[in-house]
C-alpha positions in Angstrom: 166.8 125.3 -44.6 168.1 128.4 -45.7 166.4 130.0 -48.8 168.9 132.0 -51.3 166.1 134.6 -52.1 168.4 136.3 -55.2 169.2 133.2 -56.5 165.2 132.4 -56.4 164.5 136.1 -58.2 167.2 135.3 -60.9 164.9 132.4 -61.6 162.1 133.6 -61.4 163.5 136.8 -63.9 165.0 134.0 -66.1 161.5 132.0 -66.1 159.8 135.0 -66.7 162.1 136.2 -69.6 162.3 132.4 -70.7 158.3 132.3 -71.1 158.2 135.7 -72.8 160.5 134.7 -75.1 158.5 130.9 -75.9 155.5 133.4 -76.0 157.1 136.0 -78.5 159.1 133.5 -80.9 157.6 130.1 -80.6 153.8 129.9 -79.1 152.4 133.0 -81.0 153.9 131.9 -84.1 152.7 128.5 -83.3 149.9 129.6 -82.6 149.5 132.0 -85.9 150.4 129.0 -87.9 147.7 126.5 -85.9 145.2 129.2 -87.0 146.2 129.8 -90.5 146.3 125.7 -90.7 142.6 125.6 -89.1 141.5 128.6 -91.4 142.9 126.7 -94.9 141.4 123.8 -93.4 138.0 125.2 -92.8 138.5 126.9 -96.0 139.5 123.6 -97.5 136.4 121.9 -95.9 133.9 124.9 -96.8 135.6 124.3 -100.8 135.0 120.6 -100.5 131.1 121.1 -99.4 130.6 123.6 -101.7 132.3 121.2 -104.5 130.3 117.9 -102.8 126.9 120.8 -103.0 128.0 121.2 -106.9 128.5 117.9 -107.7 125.2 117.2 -105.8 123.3 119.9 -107.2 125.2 118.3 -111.0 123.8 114.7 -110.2 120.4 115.9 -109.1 120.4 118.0 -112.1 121.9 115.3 -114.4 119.4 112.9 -112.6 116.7 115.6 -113.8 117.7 115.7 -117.2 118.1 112.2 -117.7 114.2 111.7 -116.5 113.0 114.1 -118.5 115.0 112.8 -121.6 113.7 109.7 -120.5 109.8 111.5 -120.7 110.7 112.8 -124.0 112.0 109.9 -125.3 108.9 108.0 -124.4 106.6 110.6 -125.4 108.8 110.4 -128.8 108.1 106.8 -129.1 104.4 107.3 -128.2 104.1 109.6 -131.2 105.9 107.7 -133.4 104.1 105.1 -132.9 100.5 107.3 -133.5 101.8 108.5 -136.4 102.8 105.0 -137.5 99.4 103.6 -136.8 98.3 106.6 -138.6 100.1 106.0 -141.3 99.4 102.2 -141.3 95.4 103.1 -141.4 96.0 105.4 -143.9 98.1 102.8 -146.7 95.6 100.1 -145.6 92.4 102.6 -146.2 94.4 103.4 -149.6 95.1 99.8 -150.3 91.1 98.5 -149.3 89.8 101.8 -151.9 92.3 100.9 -153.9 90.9 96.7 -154.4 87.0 98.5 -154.1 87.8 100.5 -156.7 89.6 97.9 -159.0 87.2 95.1 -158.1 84.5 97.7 -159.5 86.0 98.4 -162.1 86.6 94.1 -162.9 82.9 93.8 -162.1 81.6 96.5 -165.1 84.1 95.1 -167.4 83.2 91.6 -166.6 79.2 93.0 -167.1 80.3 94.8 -170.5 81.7 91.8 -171.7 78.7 89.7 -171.0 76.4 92.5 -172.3 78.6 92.8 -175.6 78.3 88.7 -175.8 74.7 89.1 -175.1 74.1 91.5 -177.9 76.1 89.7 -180.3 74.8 86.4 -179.4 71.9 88.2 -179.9 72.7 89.8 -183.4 73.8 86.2 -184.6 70.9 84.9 -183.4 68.8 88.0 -185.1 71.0 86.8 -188.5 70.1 83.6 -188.4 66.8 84.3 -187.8 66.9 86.5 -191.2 68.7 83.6 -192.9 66.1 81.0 -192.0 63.2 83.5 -192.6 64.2 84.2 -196.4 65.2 80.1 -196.9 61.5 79.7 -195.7 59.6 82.7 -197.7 62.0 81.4 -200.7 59.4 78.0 -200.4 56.3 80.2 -200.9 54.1 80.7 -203.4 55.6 84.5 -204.8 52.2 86.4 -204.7 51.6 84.8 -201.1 54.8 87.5 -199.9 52.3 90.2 -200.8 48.6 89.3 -200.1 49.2 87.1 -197.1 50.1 90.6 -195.4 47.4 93.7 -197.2 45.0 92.5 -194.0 47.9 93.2 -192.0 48.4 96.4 -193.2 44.6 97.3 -193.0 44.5 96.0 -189.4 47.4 98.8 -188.6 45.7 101.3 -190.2 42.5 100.9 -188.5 44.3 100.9 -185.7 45.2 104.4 -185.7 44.2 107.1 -183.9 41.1 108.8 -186.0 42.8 112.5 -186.4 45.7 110.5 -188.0 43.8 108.4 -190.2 42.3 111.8 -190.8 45.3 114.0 -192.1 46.3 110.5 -194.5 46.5 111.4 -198.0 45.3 115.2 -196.8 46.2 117.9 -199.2 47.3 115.1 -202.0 49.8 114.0 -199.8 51.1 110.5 -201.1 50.8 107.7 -198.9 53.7 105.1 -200.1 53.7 101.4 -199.3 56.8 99.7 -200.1 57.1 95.7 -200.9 59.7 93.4 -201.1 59.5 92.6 -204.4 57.3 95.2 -207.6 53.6 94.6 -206.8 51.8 93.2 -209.9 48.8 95.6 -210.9 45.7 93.3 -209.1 47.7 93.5 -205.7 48.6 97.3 -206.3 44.3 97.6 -206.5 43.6 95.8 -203.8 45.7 97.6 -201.6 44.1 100.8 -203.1 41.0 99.1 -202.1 42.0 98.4 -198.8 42.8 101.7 -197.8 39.5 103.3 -199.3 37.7 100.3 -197.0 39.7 101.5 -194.3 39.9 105.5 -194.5 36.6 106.1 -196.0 38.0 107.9 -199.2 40.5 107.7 -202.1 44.2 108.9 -201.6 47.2 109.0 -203.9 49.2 106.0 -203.4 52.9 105.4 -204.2 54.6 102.1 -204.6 57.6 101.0 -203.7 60.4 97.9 -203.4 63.0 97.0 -201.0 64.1 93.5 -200.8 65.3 93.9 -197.3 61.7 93.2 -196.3 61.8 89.6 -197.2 57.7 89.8 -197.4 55.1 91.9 -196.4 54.5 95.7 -197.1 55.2 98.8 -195.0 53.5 101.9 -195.7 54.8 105.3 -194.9 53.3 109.2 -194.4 54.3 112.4 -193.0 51.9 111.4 -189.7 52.3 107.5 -189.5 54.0 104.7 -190.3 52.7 100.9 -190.5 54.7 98.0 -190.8 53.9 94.7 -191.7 56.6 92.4 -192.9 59.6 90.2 -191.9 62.0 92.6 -191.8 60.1 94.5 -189.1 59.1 91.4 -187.6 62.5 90.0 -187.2 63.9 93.5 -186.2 61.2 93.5 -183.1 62.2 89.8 -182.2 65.8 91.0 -182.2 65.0 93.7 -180.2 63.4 91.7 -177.5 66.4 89.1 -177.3 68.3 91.6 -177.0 67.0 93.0 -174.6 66.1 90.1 -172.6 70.0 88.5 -172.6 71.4 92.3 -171.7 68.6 92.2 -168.7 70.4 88.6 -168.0 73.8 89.6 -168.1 
């Protein structure tokens, strides 16, 4: 076989020229647009994990917030509540003072009211008294209103200290005894006679009237007083009902 060696070189020179052209005007620029593709796509896939980073970095930062909204909103709710079981302690301490102090306040009116009733139960009763005291003193002899009650008056008087029985009738001081009715002139004596028994000595004696006594006498001085009538009788048992229904009430 015979080998046409020019024709082989041709075709080797046109292979040769052939590849440099491919290489010059179709690989390299190939190959310049496979690496500007694989460079936007790396570029592409270094955006897209840098945007999937964000949006992770977004949600773990949203999931973040949302917790501790979440923590706020039940620490929120917590106080809330504190200060609404504060509050609630607070109306229902107001409200409890509020009945104490009302329920007090019905418990001195209601004790008032049966003191007031007590007293003028009482002062009825005291009126009475005074009513059915001169209706029985009206049935009495008249001079018995006057000498059933002298001893009465001497029993006072001797019941006094001795430096106030002393200074009675001192320096012509009067000593007045007041009746309920004008003494007649043997029951003026023998209360003159009855304090001369009783304070060893004469002393100037006034006399007096006030019905309001019903019976009996009173005698008055600067130092002492004794009483011996209704009036003051009646006046004492007053007192003590008085007294005794207000203790009661």
């Amino acid at each position: 076989m015979k080998v046409d060696w020019w024709t082989l070189a041709l075709q080797a020179v046109n292979a040769a020229v052939l590849i440099w052209l491919l290489a010059r005007f179709l690989f390299r620029p190939v190959a310049d647009i496979i690496a500007a593709r694989q460079e936007a796509a790396q570029r592409l896939l270094a955006d897209a994990s840098a945007a999937k980073a964000a949006a992770e970095s977004e949600r773990e930062k949203a999931k973040a917030e949302n917790a501790s909204l979440a923590a706020h909103r039940g620490e929120a709710l917590s106080a809330v509540e504190a200060e609404a079981a504060t509050e609630k302690a607070k109306l229902l301490a107001a409200a409890q003072a509020e009945a104490d102090k009302l329920r007090v306040a019905a418990e001195a009116e209601i004790a008032n009211r049966r003191r007031a009733d007590a007293v003028a139960a009482a002062n009825r009763a005291g009126q009475l008294a005074v009513d059915i005291a001169r209706k029985l003193i009206d049935r009495l002899p008249n001079e018995l209103r006057i000498t059933a009650f002298i001893n009465g008056i001497a029993a006072g008087l001797a019941e006094l200290p001795d430096e106030t029985r002393a200074a009675l009738g001192a320096n012509g001081s009067p000593i007045r005894i007041t009746a309920a009715r004008a003494l007649t002139a043997p029951e003026s004596e023998a209360c003159r006679t009855v304090l001369i028994k009783i304070l060893g000595r004469p002393v100037p004696v006034e006399f007096g009237t006030d019905p309001r006594l019903i019976a009996g006498l009173e005698l008055e001085t600067r130092y002492a007083a004794v009483r011996n009538s209704f009036r003051a009788d009646l006046i004492h048992l007053q007192s003590e009902l008085t007294h005794h229904d207000t203790a009661l009430a």
